[in-house]
C-alpha positions as CSV (number, residue, x, y, z in Angstrom):
1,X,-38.0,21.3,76.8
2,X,-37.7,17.7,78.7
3,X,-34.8,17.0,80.0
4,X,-33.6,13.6,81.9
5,X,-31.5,13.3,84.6
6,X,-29.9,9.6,85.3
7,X,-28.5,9.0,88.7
8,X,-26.7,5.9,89.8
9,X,-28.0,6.6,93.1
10,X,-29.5,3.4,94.6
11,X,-33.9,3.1,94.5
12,X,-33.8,3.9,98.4
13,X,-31.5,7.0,97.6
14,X,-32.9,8.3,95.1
15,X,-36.6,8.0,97.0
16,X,-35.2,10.3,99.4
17,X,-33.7,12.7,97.5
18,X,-36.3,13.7,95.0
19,X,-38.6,15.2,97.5
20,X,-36.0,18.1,98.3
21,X,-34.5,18.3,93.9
22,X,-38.2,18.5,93.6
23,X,-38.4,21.0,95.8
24,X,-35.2,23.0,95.1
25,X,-35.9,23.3,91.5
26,X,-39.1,24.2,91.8
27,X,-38.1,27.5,94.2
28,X,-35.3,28.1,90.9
29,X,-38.1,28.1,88.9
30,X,-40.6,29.6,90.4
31,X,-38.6,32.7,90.0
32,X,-38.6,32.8,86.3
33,X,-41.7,34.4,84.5
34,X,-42.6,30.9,82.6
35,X,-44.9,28.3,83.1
36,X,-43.6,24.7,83.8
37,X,-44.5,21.5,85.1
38,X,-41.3,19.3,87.1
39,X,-41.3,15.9,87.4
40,X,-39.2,13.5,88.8
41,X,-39.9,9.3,88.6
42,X,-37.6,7.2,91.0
43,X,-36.2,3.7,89.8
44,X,-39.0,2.6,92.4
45,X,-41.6,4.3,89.9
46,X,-42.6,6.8,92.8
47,X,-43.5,10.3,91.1
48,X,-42.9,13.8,92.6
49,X,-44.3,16.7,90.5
50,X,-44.7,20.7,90.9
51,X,-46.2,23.2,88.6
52,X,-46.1,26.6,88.1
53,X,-48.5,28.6,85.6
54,X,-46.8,31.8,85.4
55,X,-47.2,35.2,86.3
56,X,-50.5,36.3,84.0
57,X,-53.0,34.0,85.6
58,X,-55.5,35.6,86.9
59,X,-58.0,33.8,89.7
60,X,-61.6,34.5,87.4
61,X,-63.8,33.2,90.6
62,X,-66.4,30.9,90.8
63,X,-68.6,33.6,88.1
64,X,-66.2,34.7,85.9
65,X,-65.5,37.5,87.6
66,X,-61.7,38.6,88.2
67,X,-60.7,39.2,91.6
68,X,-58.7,42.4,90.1
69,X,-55.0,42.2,90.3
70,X,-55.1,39.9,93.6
71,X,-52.5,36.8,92.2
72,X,-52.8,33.6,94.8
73,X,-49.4,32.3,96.4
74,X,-48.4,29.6,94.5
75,X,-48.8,26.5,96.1
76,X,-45.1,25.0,96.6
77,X,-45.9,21.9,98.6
78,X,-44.6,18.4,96.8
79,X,-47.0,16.1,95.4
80,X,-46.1,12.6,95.9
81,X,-48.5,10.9,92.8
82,X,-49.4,6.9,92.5
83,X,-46.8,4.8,91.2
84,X,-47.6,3.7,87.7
85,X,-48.3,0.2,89.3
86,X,-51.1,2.0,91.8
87,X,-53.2,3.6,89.0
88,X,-56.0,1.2,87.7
């Protein structure tokens, strides 16, 4: 599924907001047993992303070896990533 969202917010606006819709959706989502990526590009090309892989990952270690049922806490902190204009 991708879906687009167009705001008429202004550039400044909308760099402000999509920290927090980044954030808000991502808490949503995170409650749902799927896996998802979320990303949201500004009209200033500034990107704010958040993944979740779902509730059957397992942590396998740096051997292989599964740290039994133990699931890490997802990591909910926003990503700011380069502007397309940054990225060589």
């Amino acid at each position: 599924m991708n879906i687009r969202f167009v705001s008429s917010l202004t550039p400044d606006d909308e760099d402000r907001l999509a920290p927090g819709l980044v954030t808000a959706l991502g808490q949503l989502l995170d409650a749902m047993p799927i896996a998802y990526t979320l990303r949201v590009e500004t009209a200033t090309g500034k990107l704010y992303q958040h993944a979740h892989a779902g509730p059957d990952v397992v942590d396998i270690g740096v051997n292989g070896a599964s740290d039994s049922d133990e699931r890490a806490e997802p990591d909910r902190r926003e990503r700011p990533v380069r502007a397309k204009s940054e990225v060589s």
